[in-house]
N, C-alpha and C positions, 0 to 999 in steps of 0.2 A: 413263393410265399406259403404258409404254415396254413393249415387248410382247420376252423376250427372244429374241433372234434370233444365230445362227453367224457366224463372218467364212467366208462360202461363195465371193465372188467379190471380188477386188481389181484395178484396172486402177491401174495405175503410170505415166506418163509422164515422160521425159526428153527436152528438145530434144537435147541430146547435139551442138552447135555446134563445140565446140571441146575438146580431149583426150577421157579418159578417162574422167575424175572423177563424170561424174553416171549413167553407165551402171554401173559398178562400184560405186555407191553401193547405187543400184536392186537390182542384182543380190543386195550382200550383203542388203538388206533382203527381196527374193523370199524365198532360201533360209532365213534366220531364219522367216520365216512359214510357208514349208511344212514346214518342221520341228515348227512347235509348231502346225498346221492340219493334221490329216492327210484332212479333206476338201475340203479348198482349191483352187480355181485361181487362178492369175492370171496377168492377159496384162501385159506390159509393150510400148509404145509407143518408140520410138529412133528417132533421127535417127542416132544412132553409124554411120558407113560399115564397122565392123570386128566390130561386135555377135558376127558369127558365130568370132571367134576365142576367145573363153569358151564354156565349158560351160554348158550349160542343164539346170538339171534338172529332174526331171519335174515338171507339171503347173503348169510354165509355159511359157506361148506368146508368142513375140515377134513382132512388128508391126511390119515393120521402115518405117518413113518414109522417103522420099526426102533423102537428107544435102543439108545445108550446110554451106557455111562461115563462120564467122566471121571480118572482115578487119577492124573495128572497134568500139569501144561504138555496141553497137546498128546494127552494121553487118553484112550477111551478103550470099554469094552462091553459088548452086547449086553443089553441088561435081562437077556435071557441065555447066560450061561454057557449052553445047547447050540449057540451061535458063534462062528469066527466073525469077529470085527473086520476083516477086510470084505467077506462075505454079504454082510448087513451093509456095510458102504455103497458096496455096488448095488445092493437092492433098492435102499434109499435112492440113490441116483435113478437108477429105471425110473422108478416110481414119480419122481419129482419129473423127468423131462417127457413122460406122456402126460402126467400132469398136465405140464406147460404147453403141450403141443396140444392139448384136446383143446384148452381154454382162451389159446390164444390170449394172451392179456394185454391191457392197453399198460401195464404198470407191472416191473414185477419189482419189489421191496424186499428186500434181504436187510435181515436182523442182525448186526454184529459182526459177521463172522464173512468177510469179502468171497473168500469161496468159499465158505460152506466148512462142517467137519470133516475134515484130513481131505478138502476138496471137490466135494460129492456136487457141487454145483457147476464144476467145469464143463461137463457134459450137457448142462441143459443152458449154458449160456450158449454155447456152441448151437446148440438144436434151434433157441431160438433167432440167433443172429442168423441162421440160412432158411428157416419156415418162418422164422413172425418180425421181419427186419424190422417193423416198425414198433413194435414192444418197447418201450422204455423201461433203461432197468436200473436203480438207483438204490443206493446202499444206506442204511438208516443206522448211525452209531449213536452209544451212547457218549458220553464228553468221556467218562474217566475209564480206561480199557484196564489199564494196569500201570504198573510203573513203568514209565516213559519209556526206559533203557531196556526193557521187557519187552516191549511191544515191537520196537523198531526194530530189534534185532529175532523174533517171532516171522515178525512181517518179510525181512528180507529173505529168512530162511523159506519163507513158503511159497517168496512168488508174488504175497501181494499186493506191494506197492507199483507192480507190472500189471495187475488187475485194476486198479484204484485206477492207473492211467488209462487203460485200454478198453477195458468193458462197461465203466459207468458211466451212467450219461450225468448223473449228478447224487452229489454229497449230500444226506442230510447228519446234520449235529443234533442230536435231541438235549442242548445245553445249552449255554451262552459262553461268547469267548470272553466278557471281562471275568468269568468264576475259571475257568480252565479253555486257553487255545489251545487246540488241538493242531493245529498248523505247526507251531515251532513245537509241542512236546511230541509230535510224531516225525518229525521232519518232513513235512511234505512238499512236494514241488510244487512249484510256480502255478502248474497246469493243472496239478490234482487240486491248490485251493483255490484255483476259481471255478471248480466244481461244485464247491463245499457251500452249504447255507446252515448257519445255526437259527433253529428254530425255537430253541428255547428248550424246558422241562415239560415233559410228555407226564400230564395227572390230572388223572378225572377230577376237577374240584368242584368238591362240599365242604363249604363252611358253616359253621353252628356257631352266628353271630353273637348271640348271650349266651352268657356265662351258665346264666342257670336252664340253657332248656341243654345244657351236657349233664351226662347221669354221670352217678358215682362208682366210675372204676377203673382201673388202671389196664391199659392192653398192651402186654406184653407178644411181641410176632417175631416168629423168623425164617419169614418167606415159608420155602418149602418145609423146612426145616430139618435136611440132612444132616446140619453141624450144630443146631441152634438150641440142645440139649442146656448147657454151661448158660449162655444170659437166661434162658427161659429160669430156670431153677435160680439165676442170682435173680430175677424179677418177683419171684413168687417167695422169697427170702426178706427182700426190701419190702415188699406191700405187707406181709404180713407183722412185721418191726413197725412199718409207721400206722397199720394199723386202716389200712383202705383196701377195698373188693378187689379184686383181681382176676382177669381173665385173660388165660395163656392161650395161644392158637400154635399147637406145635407142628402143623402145616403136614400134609398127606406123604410126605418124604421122608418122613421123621420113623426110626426103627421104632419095632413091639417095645426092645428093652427100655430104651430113651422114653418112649413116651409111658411106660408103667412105673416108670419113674418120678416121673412130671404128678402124673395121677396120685400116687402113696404121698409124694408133699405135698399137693395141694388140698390131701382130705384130713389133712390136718389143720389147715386153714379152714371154718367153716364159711371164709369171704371169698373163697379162692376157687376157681373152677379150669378144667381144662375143656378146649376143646379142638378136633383134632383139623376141620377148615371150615373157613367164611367164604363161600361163593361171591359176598360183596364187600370183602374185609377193607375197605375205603368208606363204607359208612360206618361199621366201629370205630377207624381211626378220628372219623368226625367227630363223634359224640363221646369219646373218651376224656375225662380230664386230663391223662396223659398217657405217654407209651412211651414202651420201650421196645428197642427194635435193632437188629443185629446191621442196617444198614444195606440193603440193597436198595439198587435204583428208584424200581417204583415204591415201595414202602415208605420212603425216604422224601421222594418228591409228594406223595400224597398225604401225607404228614405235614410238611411243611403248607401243602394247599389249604387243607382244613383247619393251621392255625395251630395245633393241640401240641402243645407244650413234649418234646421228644427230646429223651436220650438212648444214645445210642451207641454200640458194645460191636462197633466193625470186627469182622474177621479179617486177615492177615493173609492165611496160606488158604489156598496155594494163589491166589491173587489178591494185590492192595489194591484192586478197587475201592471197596468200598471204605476202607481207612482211607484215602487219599479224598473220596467224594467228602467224606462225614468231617472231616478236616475245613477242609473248602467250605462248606457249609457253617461249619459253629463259627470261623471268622468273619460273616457275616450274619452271625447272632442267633437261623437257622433252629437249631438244635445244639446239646452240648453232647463230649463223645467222653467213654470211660473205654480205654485200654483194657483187654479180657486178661490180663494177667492177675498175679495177688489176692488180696480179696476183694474176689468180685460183688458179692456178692453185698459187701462194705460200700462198695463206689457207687453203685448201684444205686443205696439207701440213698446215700450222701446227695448225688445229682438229684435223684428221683425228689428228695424232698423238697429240693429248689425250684426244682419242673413243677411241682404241685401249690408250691407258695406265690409262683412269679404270677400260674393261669395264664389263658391263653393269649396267642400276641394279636396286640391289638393295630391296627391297620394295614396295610400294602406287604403282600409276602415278599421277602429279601432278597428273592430271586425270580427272573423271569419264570412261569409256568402256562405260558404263552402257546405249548407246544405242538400239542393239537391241532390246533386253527392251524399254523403254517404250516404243517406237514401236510393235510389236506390241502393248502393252497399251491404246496412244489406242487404235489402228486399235478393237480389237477393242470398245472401250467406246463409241466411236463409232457400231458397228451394234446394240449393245445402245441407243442410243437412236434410233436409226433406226425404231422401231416407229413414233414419234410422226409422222413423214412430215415434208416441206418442202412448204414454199409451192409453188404453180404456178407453172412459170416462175420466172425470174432477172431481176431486172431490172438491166439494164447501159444504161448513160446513152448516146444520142450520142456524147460525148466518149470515150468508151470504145472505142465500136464504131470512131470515126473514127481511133484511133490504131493501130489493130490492122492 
């Protein structure tokens, strides 16, 4: 019998490769937990090169990993030059499995990525199935990874649907299965989906129930903003045509040229301002009349939290995430999505003025944003069965180890 035990320590891991998205996920899910944990730590692990421009609060500790970049599917190189990428992998790995061996953790949570970039978590699954058997370790996805036939055949090449079975003790879905299963578009087995619990959409929500305590301006975001140069410029195009304040966040990832770019249009707008990040960019999207936003996860689901009327201009390459979320989304009423091709900067106007004429939506968001709560409630019933212990060791195949 299950011996009951606190969620006392949580180690959270995100590769953090490329934008925003999986450190600000982490983050809202840290602060969720130390709010309803008042004896809690937890360290979180980053590859993010900008970790330190969010707030941390207390009684979490970040660990920050040597960044990378990502330059293709499944392609990456140090984001300091000076470094071989296979070199940084193994450093990151050091780093993460004394991590995990000082901290011991009753939970450890991985962001996305089943092992890790090009694998760098094999070693510390290993370390802790033989030092911390009783560590529960459970992988936290978002619903929409890529295109179905992308993923699955991603996943066999790397091993980790041999992970999925072997090393986690349980699945979370940060979505809902009536907007996308993940079971049948990933193919998973019998045994990996009754691992799996969808929790719903992971977002801090703030709503700004009347109309009139939102100020007048339009927020145009795109996350980090490495590619987000094209909607930002078709956003600050559309607001200055209809004629409404505008304010671009071309996000701390965004190049000098890209963003002096942004700057020279927008000082011709005397409504229009740039600026380069929001430590709380979830209470702009509250009080905005609307946005526009290239579609990542959280952006997307905080958006829809707050009500505020959003279009949205998905990216494509090198993954259709988020076209394939923002899709899912507008058919249930959500937000609407304008294709980056043509003139964008036309489509833009076009949605944008409809976003502004509709205002915001009025009752029950159209999608579960439930996410939160349950993911603290797995985490937490996860160490309530943690008395029972794990096996010794992990066992991970060859094939595993050789793809890592």
């Amino acid at each position: 019998m299950s011996r009951t035990r606190l969620l006392r320590r949580v180690l959270l891991y995100g590769h953090d490769t490329y934008g925003l998205g999986h450190l600000r996920r982490n983050l809202a899910i840290a602060s969720h937990l130390l709010g309803e944990h008042p004896g809690l730590q937890i360290v979180l692990m980053t590859g993010s090169p900008v970790a330190g421009h969010f707030a941390v609060p207390e009684r979490l500790t970040l660990v920050q990993l040597p960044p990378v970049v990502k330059v293709g599917v499944e392609e990456y190189r140090a984001h300091d030059d000076r470094w071989n990428i296979d070199l940084v992998r193994r450093a990151r790995s050091a780093i993460m499995v004394d991590t995990a061996l000082r901290f011991r953790p009753d939970v450890l949570l991985v962001d996305h990525a089943p092992l890790g970039m090009k694998g760098e978590l094999v070693p510390v699954y290993d370390a802790l199935g033989t030092h911390s058997p009783s560590t529960r370790i459970v992988l936290g996805l978002r619903d929409v990874l890529d295109d179905p036939d992308t993923v699955r055949q991603l996943w066999a090449s790397q091993g980790a649907y041999e992970a999925l079975d072997k090393v986690f003790d349980r699945i979370l879905v940060y979505g809902s299965q009536d907007v996308f299963d993940v079971v049948s578009s990933y193919d998973l087995s019998k045994a990996v989906a009754s691992k799996l619990t969808y929790c719903g959409y992971v977002a801090r929500r703030r709503r700004v129930e009347a109309r009139g305590a939102r100020e007048d301006f339009v927020l145009g975001t795109a996350g980090g903003g490495g590619d987000g140069v094209e909607a930002l410029s078709a956003t600050l195009s559309a607001c200055a045509a209809l004629n409404v304040p505008c304010r671009i966040v071309t996000g701390p990832l965004m190049n000098g040229a890209d963003r002096a770019r942004l700057v020279r249009q927008a000082s011709r707008d005397p409504h229009a301002s740039v600026i380069e990040f929001l430590p709380d960019a979830h209470v702009a999207m509250a009080t905005a009349r609307a946005a526009v936003t290239m579609g990542g996860y959280n952006s997307l689901c905080e958006l829809v939290a707050s009500a505020t009327p959003t279009v949205v201009v998905p990216r494509t390459h090198p993954r259709r995430e988020q076209a394939i979320r923002a899709e899912l989304f507008a058919a249930r009423g959500a937000v609407s999505v304008v294709a980056a091709d043509g003139d964008l900067a036309h489509h833009v106007y076009r949605a944008l003025s409809r976003a502004l004429e509709t205002g915001p939506r009025l009752g029950p968001p159209p999608i579960d944003l439930g996410g939160l709560v349950e993911v603290e409630r797995a985490l937490a019933a996860e160490v309530r069965l943690a008395g029972d212990g794990r096996a010794p060791g992990i066992a991970v195949s060859p094939r595993v180890r050789a793809t890592a």
